[in-house]
C-alpha positions in Angstrom: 91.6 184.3 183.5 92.7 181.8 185.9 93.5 178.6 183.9 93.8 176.1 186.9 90.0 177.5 187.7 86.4 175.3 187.1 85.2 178.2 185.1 88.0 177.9 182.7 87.4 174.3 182.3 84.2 174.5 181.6 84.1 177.7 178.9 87.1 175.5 177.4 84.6 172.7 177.1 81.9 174.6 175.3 83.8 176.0 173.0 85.1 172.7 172.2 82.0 171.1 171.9 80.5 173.5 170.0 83.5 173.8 167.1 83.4 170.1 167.1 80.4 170.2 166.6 80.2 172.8 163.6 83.0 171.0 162.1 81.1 167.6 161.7 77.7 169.2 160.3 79.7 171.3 158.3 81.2 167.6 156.8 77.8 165.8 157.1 76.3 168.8 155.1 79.4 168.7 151.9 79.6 164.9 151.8 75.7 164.4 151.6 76.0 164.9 148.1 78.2 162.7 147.2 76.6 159.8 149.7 73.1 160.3 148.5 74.4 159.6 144.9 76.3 156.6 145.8 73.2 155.1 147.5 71.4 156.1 144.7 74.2 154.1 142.2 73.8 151.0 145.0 70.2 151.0 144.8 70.3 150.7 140.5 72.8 148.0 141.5 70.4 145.9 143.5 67.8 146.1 140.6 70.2 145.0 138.0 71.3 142.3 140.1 67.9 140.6 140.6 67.8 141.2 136.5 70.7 139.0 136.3 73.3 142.2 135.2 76.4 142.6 137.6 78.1 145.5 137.0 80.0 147.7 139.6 78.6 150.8 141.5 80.3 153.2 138.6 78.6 151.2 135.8 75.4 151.1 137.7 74.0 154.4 136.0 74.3 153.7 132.8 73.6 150.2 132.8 70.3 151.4 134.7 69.2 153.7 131.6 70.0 150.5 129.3 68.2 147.9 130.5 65.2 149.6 132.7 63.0 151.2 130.3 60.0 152.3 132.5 59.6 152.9 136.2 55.6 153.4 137.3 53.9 153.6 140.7 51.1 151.0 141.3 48.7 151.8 143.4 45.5 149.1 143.9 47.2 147.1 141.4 47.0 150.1 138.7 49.5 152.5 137.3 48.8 156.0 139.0 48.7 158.6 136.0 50.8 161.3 138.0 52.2 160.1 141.3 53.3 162.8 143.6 56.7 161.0 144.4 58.6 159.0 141.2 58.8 155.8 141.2 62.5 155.7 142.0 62.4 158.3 145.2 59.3 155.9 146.4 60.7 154.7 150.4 59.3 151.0 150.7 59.8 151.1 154.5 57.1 154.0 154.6 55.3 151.9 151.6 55.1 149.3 153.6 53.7 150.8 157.0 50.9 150.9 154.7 47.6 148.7 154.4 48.6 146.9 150.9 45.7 148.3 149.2 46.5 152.0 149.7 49.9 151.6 149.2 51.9 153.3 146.1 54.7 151.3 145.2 57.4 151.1 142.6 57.6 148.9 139.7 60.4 148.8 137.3 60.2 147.4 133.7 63.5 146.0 131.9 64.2 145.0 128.7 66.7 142.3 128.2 67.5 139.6 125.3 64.5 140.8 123.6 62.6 139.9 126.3 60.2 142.1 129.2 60.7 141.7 132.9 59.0 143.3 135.9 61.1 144.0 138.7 59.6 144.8 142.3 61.4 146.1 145.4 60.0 144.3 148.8 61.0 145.2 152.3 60.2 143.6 155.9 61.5 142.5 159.5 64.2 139.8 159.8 65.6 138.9 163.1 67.7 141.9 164.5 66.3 144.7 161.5 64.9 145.6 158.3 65.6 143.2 155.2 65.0 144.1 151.6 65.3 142.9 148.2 64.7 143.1 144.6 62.5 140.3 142.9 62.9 139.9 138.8 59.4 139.0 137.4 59.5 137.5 133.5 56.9 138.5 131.2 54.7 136.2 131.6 53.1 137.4 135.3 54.5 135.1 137.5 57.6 133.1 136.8 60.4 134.7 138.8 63.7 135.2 137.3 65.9 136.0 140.0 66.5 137.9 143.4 68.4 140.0 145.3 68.4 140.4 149.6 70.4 142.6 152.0 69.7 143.1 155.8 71.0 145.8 158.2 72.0 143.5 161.3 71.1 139.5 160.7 73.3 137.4 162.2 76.8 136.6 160.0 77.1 132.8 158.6 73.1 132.4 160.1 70.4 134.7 159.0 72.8 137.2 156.9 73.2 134.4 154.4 69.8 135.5 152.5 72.0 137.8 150.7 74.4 134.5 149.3 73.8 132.7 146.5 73.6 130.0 148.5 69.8 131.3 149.9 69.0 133.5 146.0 70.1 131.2 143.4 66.8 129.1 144.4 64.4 131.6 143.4 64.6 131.5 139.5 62.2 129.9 137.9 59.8 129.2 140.8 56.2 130.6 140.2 54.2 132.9 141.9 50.9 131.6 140.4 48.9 128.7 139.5 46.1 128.7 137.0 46.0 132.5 137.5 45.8 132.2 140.9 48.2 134.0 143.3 50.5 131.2 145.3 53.6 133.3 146.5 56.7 131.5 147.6 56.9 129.4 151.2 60.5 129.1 152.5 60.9 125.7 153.9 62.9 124.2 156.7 65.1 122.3 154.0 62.2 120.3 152.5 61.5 122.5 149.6 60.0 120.6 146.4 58.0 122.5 143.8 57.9 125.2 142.2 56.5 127.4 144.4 59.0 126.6 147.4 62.9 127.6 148.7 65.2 126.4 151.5 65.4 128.3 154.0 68.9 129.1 155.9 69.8 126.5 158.5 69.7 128.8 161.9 68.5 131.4 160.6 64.9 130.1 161.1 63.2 133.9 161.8 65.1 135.9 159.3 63.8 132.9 156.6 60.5 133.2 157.8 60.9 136.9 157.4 61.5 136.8 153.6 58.4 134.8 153.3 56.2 137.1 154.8 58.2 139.9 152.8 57.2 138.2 149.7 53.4 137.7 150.4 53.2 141.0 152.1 54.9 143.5 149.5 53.8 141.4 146.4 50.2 142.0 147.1 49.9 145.3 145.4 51.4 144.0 142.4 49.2 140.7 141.9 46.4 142.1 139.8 49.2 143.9 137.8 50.9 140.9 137.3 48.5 138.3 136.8 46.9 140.8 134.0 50.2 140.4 132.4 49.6 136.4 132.6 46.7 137.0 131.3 47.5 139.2 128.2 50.5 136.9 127.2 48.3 133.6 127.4 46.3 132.6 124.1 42.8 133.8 123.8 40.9 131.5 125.2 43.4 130.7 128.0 43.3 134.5 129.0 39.6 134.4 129.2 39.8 131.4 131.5 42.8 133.2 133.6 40.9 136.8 133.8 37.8 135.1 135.1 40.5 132.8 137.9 41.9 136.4 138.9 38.6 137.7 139.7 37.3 135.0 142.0 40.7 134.9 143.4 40.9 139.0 144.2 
């Protein structure tokens, strides 16, 4: 075969491509593995983190079995008695895509210090791409205990400072109820009082406003759940009085 000829060119081109090409699924394909169980370790991470628990990605597994002692799927703001997908393989971005009342969503329940906390994964839009988070719930219903956020493209120093502790370290202790009624969590333009509101990042104005709506959309299909935990942790006769608030409120 004539080397200095188009023909040559070009079959030395396809063969090329196509070994290349066999060489990087052949990569993708043995590295999945071992990707899919690091995302996995980062994921358990995240959840500890909102919990309060830092430990690195290696730690991350067995600290998960430690502190998280029940994972359920909510669905309508009840536990669904046998989900087709576990709580843990549950994708919040197709959760999400979802209207809130037929959504199935994860809900993770740790034990710490003696004490029970809810944690709930929530996922929207920030500026430039998804954002998500973890949000640490005490046992009470509705006082929040702390937070985690990470973004896929926000700007650096602006909007990608949700995920500092700077923009987190506001959230625990504010309340996502009054009286037994639902109140969510407003992010202010640096005016925040209350207990029911956080700063938002100077120039990062949409990504801030993006956690808000995060919050108030993906904590919807937890707030009877929730609020029934207010409920059942209140004395008797301030239980009756908080049932009957949920009701008119749902």
């Amino acid at each position: 075969m004539n080397v200095n000829s188009n023909s040559y060119t070009y079959l030395f081109s396809v063969i090329m491509v196509v070994l290349v090409a066999v060489m990087l699924s052949v990569a993708a394909l043995s590295l999945k593995p071992a990707q899919d169980a690091n995302i996995e370790l980062e994921k358990k991470q995240e959840i500890l983190k909102s919990l309060g628990v830092e430990v690195s990605r290696e730690e991350a597994g067995g600290a998960f079995d430690e502190f998280i002692k029940e994972q359920i799927v909510l669905k309508g703001g009840q536990p669904v008695a046998n989900p087709e997908v576990p709580a843990f393989a549950i994708s919040m971005a197709d959760a999400v895509a979802k209207p809130s009342d037929q959504r199935e969503v994860p809900l993770f329940i740790a034990e710490r210090d003696g004490q029970t906390f809810y944690i709930i994964p929530v996922r929207g839009k920030g500026l430039w791409g998804p954002i998500w988070g973890y949000v640490s719930i005490s046992s009470d219903g509705y006082t929040v205990t702390g937070a985690t956020f990470g973004h896929k493209g926000e700007t650096p120093g602006l909007g990608a400072e949700i995920s500092t502790p700077v923009f987190t370290d506001q959230f625990p202790g504010k309340k996502l109820a009054v009286n037994g009624a639902y109140q969510g969590i407003a992010v202010r333009k640096g005016d925040a009082s209350g207990d029911h509101q956080v700063d938002g990042i100077s120039g990062g104005t949409i990504t801030s406003v993006g956690v808000e709506n995060m919050l108030n959309d993906c904590l919807q299909p937890y707030i009877a759940y929730l609020l029934s935990r207010s409920a059942s942790s209140a004395p008797a006769e301030a239980a009756a009085a908080t049932s009957d608030t949920l009701i008119s409120a749902l």
